[in-house]
MIKOLSE-577550 format. One record per atom (N, C-alpha, C): x, y, z; atom name. Coordinates in pm, whole numbers, plus 50000, padded with zeros to 5 digits. Layout:
// residues N
R    xx    yy    zz atom
R     X     Y     Z   CA
...
This chain:
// residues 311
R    xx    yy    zz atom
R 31195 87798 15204    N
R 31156 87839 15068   CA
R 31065 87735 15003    C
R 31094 87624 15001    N
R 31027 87513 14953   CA
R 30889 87507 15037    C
R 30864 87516 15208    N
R 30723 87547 15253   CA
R 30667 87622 15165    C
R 30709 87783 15165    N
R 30639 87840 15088   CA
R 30583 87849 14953    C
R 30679 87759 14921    N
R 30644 87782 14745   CA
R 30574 87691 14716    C
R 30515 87581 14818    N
R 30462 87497 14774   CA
R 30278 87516 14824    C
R 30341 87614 14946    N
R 30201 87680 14973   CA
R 30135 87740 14918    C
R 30187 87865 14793    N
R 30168 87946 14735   CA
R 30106 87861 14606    C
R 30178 87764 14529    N
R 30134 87700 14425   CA
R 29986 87612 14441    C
R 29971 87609 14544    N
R 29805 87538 14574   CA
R 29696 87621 14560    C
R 29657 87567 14462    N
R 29494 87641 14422   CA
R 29446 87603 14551    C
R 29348 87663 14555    N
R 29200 87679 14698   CA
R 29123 87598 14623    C
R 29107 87589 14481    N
R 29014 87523 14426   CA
R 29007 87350 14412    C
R 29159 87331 14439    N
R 29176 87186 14355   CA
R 29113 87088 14507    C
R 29049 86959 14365    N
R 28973 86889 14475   CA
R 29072 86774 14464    C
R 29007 86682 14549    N
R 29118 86593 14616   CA
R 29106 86448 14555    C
R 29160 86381 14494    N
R 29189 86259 14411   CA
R 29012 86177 14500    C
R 28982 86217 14574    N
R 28874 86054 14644   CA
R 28734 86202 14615    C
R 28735 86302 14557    N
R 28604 86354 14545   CA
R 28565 86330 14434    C
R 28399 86318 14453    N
R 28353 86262 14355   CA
R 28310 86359 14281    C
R 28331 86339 14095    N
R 28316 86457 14000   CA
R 28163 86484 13987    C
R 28152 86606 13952    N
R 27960 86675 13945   CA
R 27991 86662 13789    C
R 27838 86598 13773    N
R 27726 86616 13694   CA
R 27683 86744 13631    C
R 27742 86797 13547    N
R 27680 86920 13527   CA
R 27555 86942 13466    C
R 27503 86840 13384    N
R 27374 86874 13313   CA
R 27446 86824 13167    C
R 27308 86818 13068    N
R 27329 86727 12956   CA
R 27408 86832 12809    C
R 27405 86834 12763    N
R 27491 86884 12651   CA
R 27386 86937 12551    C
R 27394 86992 12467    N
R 27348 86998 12340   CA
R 27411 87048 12228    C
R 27324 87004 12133    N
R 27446 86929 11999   CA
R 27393 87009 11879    C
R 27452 87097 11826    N
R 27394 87209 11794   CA
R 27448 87217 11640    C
R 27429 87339 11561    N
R 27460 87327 11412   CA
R 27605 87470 11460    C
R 27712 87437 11424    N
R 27855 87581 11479   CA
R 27812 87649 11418    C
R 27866 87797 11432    N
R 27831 87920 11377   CA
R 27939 87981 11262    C
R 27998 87863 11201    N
R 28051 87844 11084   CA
R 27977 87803 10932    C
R 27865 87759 11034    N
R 27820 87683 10917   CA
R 27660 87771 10922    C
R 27556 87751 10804    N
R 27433 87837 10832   CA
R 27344 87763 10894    C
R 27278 87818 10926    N
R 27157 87781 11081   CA
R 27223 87713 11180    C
R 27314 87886 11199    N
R 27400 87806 11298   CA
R 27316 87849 11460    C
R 27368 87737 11555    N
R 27290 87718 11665   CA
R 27177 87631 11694    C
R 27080 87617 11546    N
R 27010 87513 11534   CA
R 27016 87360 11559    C
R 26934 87338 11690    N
R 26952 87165 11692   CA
R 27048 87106 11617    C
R 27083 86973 11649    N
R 27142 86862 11484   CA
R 27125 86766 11595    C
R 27057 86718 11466    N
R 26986 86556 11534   CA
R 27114 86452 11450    C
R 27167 86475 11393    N
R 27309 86364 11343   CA
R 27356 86397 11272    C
R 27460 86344 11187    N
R 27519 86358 11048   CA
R 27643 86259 11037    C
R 27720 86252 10909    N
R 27821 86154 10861   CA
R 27970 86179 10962    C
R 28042 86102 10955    N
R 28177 86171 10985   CA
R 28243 86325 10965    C
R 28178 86336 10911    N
R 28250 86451 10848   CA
R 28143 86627 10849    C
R 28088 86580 10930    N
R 27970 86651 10985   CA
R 27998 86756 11065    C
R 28014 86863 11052    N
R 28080 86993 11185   CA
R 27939 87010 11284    C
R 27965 86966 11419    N
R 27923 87042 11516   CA
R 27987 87105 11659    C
R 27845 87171 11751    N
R 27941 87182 11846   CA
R 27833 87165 11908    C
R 27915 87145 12083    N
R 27864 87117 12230   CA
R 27788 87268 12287    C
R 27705 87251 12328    N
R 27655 87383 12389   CA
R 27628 87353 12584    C
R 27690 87328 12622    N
R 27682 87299 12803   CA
R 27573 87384 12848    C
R 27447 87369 12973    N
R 27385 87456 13024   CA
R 27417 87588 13031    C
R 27338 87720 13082    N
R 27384 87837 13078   CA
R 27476 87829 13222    C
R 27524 87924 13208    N
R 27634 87957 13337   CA
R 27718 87822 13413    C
R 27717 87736 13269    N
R 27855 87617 13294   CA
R 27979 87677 13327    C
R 28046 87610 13428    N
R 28168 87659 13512   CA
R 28269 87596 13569    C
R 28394 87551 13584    N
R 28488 87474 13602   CA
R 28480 87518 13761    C
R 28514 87450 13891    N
R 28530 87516 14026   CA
R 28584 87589 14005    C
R 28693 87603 13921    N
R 28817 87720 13963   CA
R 28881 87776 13827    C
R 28900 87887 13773    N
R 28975 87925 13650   CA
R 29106 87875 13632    C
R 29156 87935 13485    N
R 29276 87887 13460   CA
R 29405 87911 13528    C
R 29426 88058 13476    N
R 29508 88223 13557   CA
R 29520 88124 13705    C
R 29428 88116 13828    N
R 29489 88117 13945   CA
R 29454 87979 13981    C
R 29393 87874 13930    N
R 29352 87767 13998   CA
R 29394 87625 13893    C
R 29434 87700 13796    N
R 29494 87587 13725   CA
R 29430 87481 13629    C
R 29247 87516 13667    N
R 29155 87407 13585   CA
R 29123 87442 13414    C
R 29109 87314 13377    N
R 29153 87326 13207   CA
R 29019 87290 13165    C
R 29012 87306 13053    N
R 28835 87233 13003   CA
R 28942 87099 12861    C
R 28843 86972 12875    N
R 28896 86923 12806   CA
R 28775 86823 12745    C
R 28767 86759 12590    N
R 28689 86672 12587   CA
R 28719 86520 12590    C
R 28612 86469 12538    N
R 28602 86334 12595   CA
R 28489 86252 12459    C
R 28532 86101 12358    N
R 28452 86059 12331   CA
R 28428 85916 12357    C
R 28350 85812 12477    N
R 28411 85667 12505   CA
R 28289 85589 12491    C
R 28261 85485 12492    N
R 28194 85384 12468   CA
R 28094 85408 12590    C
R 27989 85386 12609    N
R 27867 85427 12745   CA
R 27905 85300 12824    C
R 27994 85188 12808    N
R 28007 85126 12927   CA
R 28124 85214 13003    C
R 28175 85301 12984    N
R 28237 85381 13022   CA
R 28142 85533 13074    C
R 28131 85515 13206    N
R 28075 85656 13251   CA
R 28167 85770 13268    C
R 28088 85887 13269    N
R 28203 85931 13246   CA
R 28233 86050 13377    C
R 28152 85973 13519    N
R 28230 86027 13600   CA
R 28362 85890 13615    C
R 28385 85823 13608    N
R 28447 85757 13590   CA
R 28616 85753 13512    C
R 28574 85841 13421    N
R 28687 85870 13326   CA
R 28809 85941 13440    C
R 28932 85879 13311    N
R 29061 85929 13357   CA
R 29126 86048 13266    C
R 29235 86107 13310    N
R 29281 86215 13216   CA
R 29416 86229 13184    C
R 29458 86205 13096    N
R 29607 86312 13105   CA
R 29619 86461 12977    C
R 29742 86474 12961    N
R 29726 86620 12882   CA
R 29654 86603 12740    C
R 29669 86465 12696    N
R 29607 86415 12522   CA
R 29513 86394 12550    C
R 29364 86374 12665    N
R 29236 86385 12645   CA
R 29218 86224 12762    C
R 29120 86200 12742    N
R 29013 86048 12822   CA
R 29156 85937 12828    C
R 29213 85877 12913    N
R 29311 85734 12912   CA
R 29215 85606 12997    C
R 29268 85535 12948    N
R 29399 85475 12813   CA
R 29318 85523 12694    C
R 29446 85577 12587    N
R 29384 85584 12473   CA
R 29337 85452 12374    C
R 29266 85503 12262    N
R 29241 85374 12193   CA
R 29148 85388 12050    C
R 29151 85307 11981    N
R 29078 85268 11879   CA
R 28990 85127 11862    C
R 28890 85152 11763    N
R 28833 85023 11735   CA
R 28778 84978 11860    C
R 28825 84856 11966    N
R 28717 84818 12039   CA
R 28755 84847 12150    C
R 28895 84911 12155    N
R 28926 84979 12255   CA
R 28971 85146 12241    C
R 28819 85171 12176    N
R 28834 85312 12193   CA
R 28800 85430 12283    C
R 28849 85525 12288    N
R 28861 85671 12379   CA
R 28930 85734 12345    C
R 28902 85842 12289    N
R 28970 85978 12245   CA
R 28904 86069 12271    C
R 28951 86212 12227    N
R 28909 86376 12272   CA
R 28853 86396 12149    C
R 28762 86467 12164    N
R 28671 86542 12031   CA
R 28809 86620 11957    C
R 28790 86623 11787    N
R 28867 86692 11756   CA
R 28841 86841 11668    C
R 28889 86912 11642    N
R 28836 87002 11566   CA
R 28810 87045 11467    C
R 28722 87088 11423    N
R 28691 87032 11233   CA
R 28766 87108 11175    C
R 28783 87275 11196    N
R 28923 87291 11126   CA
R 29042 87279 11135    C
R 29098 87274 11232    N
R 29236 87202 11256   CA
R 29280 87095 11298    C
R 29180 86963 11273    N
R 29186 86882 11326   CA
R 29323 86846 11489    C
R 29305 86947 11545    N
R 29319 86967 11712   CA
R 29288 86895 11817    C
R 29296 86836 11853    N
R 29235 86765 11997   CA
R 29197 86902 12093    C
R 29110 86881 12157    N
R 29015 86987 12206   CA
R 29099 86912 12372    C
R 29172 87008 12380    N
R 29284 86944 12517   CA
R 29283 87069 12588    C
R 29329 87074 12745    N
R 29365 87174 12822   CA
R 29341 87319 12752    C
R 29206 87308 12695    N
R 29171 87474 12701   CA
R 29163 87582 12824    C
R 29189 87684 12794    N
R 29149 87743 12935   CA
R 29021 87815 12967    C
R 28982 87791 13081    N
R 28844 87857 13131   CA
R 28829 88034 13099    C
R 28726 88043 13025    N
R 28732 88196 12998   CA
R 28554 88285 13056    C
R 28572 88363 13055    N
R 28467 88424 13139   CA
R 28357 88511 12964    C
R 28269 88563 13046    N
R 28161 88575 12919   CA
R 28180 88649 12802    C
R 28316 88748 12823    N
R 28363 88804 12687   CA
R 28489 88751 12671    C
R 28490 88635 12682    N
R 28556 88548 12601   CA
R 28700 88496 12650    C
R 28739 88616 12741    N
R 28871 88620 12783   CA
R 28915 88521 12927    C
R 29079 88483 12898    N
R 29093 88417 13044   CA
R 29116 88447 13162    C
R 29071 88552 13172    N
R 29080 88630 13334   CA
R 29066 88579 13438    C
R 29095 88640 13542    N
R 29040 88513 13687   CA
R 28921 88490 13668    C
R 28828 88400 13694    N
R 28715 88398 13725   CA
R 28636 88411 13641    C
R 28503 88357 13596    N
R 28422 88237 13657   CA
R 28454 88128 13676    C
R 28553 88116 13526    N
R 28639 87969 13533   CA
R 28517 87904 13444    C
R 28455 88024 13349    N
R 28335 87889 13210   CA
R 28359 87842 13149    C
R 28298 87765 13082    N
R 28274 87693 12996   CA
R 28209 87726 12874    C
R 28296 87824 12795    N
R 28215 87866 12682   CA
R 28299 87870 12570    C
R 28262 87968 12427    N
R 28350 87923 12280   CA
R 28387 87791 12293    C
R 28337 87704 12262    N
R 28347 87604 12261   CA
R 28371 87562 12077    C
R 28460 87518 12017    N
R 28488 87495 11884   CA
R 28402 87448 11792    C
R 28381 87422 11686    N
R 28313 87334 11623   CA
R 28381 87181 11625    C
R 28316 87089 11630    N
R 28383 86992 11593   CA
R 28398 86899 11480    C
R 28428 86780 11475    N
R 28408 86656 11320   CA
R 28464 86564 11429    C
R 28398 86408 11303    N
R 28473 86289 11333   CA
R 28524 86275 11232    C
R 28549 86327 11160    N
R 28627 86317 11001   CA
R 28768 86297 10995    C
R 28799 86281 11160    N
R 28984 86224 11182   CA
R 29001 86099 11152    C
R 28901 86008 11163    N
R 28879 85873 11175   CA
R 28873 85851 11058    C
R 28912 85696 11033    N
R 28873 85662 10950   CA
R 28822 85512 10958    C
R 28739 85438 10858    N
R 28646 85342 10871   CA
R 28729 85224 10939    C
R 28647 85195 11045    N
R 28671 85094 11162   CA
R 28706 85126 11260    C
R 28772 85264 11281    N
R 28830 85314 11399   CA
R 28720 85321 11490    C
R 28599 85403 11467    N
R 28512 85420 11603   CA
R 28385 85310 11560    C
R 28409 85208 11628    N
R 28244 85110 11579   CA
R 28127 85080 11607    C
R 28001 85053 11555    N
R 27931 85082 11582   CA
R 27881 85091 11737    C
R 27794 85131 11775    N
R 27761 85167 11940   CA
R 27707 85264 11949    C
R 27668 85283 12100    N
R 27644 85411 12185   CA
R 27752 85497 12203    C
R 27763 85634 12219    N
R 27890 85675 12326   CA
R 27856 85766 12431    C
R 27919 85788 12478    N
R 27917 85916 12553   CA
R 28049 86036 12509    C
R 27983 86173 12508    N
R 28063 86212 12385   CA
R 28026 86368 12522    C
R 28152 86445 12537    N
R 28109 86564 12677   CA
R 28276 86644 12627    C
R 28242 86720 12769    N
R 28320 86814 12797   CA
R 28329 86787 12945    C
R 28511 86854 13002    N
R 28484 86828 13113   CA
R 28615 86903 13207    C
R 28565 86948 13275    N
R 28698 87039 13383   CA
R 28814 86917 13454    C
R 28879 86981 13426    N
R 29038 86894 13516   CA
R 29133 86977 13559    C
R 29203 86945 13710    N
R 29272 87022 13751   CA
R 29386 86927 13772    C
R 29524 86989 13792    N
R 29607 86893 13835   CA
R 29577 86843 13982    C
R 29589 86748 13995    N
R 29614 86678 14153   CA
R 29743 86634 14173    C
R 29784 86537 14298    N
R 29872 86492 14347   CA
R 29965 86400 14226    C
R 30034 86408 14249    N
R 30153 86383 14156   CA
R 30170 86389 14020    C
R 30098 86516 13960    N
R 30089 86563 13844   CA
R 29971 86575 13792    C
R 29877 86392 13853    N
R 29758 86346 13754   CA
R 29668 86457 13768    C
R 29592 86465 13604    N
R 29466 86517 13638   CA
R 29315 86474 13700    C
R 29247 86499 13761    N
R 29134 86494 13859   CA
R 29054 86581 13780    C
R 28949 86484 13765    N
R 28781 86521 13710   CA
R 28750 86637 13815    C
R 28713 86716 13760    N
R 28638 86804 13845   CA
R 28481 86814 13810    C
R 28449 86845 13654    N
R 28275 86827 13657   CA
R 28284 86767 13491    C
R 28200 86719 13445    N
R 28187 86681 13351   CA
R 28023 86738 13280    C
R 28013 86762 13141    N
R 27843 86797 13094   CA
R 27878 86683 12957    C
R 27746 86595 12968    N
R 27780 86468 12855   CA
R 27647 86459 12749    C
R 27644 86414 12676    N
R 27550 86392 12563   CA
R 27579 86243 12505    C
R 27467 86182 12444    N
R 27538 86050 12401   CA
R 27451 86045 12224    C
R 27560 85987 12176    N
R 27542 85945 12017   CA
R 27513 85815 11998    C
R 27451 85775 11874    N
R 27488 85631 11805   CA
R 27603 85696 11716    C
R 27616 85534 11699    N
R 27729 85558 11565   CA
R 27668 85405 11493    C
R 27644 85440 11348    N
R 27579 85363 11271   CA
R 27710 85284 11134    C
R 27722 85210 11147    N
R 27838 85200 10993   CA
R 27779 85233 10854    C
R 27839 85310 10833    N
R 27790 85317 10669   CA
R 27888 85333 10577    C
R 27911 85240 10481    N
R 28022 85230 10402   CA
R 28015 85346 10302    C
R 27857 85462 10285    N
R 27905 85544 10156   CA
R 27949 85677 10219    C
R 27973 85657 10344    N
R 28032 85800 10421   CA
R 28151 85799 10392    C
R 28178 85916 10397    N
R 28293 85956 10413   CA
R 28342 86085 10491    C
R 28478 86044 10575    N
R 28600 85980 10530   CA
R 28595 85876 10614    C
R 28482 85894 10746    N
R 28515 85781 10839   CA
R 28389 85649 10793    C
R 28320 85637 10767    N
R 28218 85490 10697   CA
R 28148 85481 10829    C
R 28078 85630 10871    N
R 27982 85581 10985   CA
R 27905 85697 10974    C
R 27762 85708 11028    N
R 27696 85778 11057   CA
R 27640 85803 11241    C
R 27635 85916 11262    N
R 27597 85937 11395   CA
R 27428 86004 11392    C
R 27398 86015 11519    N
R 27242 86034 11577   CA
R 27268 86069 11727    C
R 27189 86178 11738    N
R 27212 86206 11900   CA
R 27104 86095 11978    C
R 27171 86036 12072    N
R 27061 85988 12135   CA
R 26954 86115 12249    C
R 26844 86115 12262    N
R 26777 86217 12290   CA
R 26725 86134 12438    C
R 26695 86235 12569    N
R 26659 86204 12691   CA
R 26778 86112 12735    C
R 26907 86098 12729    N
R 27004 86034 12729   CA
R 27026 85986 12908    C
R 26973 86101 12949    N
R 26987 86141 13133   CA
R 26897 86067 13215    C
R 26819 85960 13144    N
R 26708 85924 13212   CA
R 26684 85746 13178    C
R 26612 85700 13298    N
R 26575 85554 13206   CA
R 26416 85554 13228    C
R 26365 85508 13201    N
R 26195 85516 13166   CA
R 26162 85376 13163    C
R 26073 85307 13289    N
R 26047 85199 13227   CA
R 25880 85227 13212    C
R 25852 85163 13131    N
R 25692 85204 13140   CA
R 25564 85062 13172    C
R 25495 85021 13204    N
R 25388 84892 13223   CA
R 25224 84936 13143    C
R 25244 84864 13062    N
R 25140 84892 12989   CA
R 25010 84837 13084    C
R 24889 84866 13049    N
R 24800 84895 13129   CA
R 24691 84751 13099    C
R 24671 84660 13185    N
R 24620 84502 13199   CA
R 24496 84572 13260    C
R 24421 84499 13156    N
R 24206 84506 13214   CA
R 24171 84362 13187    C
R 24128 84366 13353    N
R 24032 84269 13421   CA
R 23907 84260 13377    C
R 23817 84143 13363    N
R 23720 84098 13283   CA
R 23647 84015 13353    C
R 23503 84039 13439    N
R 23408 83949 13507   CA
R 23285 83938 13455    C
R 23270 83818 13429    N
R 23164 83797 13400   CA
R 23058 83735 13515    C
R 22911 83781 13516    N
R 22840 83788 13580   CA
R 22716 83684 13624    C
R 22672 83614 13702    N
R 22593 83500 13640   CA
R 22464 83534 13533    C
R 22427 83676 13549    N
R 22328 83700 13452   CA
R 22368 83763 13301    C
R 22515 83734 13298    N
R 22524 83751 13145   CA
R 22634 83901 13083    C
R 22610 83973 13241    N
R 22660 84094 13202   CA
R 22852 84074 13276    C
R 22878 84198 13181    N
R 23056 84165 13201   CA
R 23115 84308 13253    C
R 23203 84303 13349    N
R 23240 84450 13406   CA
R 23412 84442 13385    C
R 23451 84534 13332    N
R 23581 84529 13247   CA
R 23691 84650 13374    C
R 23774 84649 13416    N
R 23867 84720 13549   CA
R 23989 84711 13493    C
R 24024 84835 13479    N
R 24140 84872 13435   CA
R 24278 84879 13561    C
R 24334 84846 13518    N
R 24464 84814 13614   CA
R 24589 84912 13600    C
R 24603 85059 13594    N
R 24689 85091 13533   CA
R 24814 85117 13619    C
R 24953 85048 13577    N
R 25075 85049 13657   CA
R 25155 85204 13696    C
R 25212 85220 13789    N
R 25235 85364 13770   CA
R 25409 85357 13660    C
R 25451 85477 13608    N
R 25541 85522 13554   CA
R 25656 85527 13584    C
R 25784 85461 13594    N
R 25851 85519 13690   CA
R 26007 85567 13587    C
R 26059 85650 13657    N
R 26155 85721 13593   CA
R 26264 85724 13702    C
R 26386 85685 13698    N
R 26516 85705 13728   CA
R 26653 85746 13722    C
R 26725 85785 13774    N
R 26858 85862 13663   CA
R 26931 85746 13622    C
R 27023 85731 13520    N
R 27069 85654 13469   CA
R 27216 85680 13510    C
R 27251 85623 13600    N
R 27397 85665 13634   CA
R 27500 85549 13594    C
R 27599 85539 13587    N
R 27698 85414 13591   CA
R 27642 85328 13530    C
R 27530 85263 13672    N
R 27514 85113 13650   CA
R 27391 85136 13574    C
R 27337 85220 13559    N
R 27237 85201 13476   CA
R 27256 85218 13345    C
R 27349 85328 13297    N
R 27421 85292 13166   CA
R 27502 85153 13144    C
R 27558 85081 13224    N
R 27592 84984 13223   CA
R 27508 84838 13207    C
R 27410 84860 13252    N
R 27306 84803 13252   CA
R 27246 84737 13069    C
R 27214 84895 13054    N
R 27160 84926 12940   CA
R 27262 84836 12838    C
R 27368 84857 12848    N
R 27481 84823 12716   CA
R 27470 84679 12737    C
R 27460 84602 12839    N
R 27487 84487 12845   CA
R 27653 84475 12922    C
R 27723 84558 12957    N
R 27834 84554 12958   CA
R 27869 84429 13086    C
R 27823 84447 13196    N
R 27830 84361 13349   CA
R 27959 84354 13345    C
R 27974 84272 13430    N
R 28128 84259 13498   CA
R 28252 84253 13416    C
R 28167 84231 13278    N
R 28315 84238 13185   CA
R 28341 84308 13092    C
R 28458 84426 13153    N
R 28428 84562 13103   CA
R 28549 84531 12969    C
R 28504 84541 12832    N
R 28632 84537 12747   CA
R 28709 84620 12724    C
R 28745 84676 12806    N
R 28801 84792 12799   CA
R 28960 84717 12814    C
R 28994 84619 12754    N
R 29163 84610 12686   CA
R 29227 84644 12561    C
R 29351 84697 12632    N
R 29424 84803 12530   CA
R 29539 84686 12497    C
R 29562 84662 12413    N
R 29684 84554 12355   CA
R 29803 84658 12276    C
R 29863 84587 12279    N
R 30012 84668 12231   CA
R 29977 84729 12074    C
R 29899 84684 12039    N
R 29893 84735 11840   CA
R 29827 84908 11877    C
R 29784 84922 11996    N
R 29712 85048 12013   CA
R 29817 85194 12069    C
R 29914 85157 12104    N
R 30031 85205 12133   CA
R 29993 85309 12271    C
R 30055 85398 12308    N
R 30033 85483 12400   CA
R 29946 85604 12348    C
R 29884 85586 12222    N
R 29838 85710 12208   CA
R 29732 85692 12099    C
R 29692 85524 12098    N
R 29617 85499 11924   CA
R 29708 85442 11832    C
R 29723 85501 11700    N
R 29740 85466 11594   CA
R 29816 85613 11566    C
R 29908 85571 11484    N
R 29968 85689 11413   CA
R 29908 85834 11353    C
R 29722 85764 11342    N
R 29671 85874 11299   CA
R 29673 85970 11407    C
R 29620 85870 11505    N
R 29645 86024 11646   CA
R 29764 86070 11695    C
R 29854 85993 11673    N
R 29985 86025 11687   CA
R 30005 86204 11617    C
R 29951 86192 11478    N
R 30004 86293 11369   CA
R 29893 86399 11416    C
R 29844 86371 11505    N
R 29713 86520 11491   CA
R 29786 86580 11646    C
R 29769 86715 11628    N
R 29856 86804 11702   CA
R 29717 86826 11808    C
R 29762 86885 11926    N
R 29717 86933 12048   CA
R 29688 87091 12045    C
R 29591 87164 12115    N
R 29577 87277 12180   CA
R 29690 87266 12295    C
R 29726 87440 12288    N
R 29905 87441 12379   CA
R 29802 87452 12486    C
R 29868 87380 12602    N
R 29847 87404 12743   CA
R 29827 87532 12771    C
R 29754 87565 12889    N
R 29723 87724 12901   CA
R 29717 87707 13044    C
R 29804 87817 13123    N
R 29759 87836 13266   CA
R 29874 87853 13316    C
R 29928 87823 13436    N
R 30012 87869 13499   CA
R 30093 87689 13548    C
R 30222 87710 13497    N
R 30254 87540 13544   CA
R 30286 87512 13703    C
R 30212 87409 13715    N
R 30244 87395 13853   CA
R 30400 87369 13920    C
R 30493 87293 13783    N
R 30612 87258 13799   CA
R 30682 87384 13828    C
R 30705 87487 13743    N
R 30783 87582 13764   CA
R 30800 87664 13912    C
R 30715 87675 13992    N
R 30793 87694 14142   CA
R 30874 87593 14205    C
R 30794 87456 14153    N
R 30876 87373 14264   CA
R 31050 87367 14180    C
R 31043 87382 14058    N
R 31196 87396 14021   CA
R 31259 87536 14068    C
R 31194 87627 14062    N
R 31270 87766 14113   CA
R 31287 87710 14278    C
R 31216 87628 14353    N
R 31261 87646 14475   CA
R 31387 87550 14506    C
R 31351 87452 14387    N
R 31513 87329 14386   CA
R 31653 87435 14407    C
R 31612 87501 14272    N
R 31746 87591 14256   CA
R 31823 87681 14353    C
R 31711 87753 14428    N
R 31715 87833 14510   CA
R 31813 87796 14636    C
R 31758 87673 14653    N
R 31813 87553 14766   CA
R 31946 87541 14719    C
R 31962 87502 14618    N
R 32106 87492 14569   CA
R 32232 87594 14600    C
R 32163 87674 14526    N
R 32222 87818 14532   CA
R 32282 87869 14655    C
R 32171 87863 14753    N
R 32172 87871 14893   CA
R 32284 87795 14998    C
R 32260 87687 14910    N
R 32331 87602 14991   CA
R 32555 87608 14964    C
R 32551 87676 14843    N
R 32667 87697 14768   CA
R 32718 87820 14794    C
R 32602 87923 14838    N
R 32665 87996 14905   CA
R 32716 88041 15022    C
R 32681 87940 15120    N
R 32676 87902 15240   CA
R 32822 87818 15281    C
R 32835 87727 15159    N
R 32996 87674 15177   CA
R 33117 87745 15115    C
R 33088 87827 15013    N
R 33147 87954 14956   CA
R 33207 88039 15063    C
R 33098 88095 15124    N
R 33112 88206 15238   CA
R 33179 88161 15338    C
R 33231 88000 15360    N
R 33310 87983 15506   CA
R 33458 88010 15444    C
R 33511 88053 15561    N
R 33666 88084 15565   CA
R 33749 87911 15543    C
R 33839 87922 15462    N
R 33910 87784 15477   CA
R 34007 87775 15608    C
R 33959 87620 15635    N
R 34010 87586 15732   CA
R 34176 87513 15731    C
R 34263 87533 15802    N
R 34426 87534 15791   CA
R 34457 87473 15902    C
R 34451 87305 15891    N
R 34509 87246 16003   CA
R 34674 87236 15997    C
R 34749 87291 16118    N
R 34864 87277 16148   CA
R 34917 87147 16169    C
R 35013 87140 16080    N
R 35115 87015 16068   CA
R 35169 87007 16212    C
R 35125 86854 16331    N
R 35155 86823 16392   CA
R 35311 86790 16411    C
R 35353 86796 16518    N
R 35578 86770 16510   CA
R 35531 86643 16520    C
């Protein structure tokens, strides 16, 4: 019983703790359809600013909710933090954190929600088997925060599929990222910062400006040769976001006890999206029981045994 049930509970989809998570393509950061001109670009706004993520067309988790178990979840961390890199559990990006050791999940501007284990829904909206997309995606805010919590910097700010793996943990499956500044500004409110999308975020560009050569001639005349360097363009992965920040070998990414298992009380008090999907736990407990059962009825069913008193 336990072979089977453990056969049966394995998605086809789930990938394996040592594969490496896909790249889905860059994000865009849009005006929600709560608010007017909605869909329209947004190049930034205060804390308290509603937007939302718009992922490429036909964004897709490997595997749906219903039979494969994959969740959509977000993600907001500092760019020395890549974010194939990132870790997961059911509250969003770990270790959690604030201030200079921060990482948290986007939250939601009206219910201030953590945008956690949503489930994959297909193009009218619903969670049926299959495609397993990435779409309705919420509006969001940073208006949970408040001044000092997220400081100034870069981030990387996404969405991203997770399935359970081996011993509960969740496993990156694809990630789609976008990156912000975050500016301090003491007349914002509620959080005392302002954001800016950073734009071409996916790329590094170095460029060589163009050096002219200058000969002069013995009769007076001068011939001027332009030197121009070529362009070069690269993806910016890891180390090249790493690069960029200055971060090198010393990643600050320490969490000290004032940060607790989950932040600060503020994140403590902000509630979760309910899990959605099918739990992986519940067969393997129906097959515990089963065993039990089995096994009780098995010593039940023997006849008692009546050893005769030896003379």
């Amino acid at each position: 019983m336990v072979a089977v049930t453990a056969f049966g509970m394995s998605p086809s989809g789930i990938p394996s703790a040592a594969a490496a998570a896909v790249d889905g393509g860059p994000l865009s950061v849009v005006v929600p359809s709560t608010e007017p001109d909605a869909g329209s670009p947004l190049a930034g706004g205060g804390s308290a600013t509603a937007f939302t993520l718009v992922p490429p067309s036909g964004a897709a988790c490997a595997g749906d909710t219903p039979t494969d178990f994959y969740t959509v979840t977000s993600y907001m961390v500092p760019t020395r933090v890549a974010p194939a890199d990132l870790t997961f559990d059911s509250m969003g990006p770990t270790p959690s954190g604030l201030e200079a050791a921060f990482r948290q999940p986007l939250f939601d501007a009206t219910s201030t929600s953590a945008f956690v284990g949503a489930p994959t829904l297909d193009n009218a909206g619903s969670p049926r088997p299959k495609p397993g997309g990435v779409v309705n995606i919420p509006a969001f805010s940073l208006g949970v925060f408040t001044p000092g919590q997220v400081p100034a910097g870069t981030y990387n700010v996404g969405l991203a599929c997770v399935v359970p793996g081996a011993g509960g943990a969740l496993v990156l499956d694809r990630y789609w990222n976008v990156q912000i500044d975050v500016t301090a500004d003491s007349g914002d409110q509620p959080g005392g910062f302002t954001w800016t999308v950073v734009e071409d975020a996916g790329t590094t560009t170095t460029t060589t400006t163009t050096e002219a050569t200058t000969t002069t001639t013995a009769g007076g005349s001068t011939t001027t040769v332009a030197s121009d360097a070529p362009t070069t363009t690269q993806p910016a992965g890891s180390a090249g976001l790493k690069a960029a920040t200055g971060a090198g070998a010393a990643d600050a990414d320490v969490y000290g006890a004032a940060s607790g298992p989950r932040g600060t009380p503020l994140v403590q008090s902000l509630t979760t999206l309910p899990a959605t999907g099918t739990s992986v736990l519940s067969p393997v407990m129906w097959a515990g029981l089963l065993l039990i059962f089995g096994r009780m009825a098995v010593l039940l069913g023997r006849p008692p045994r009546v050893r005769t008193p030896q003379p």
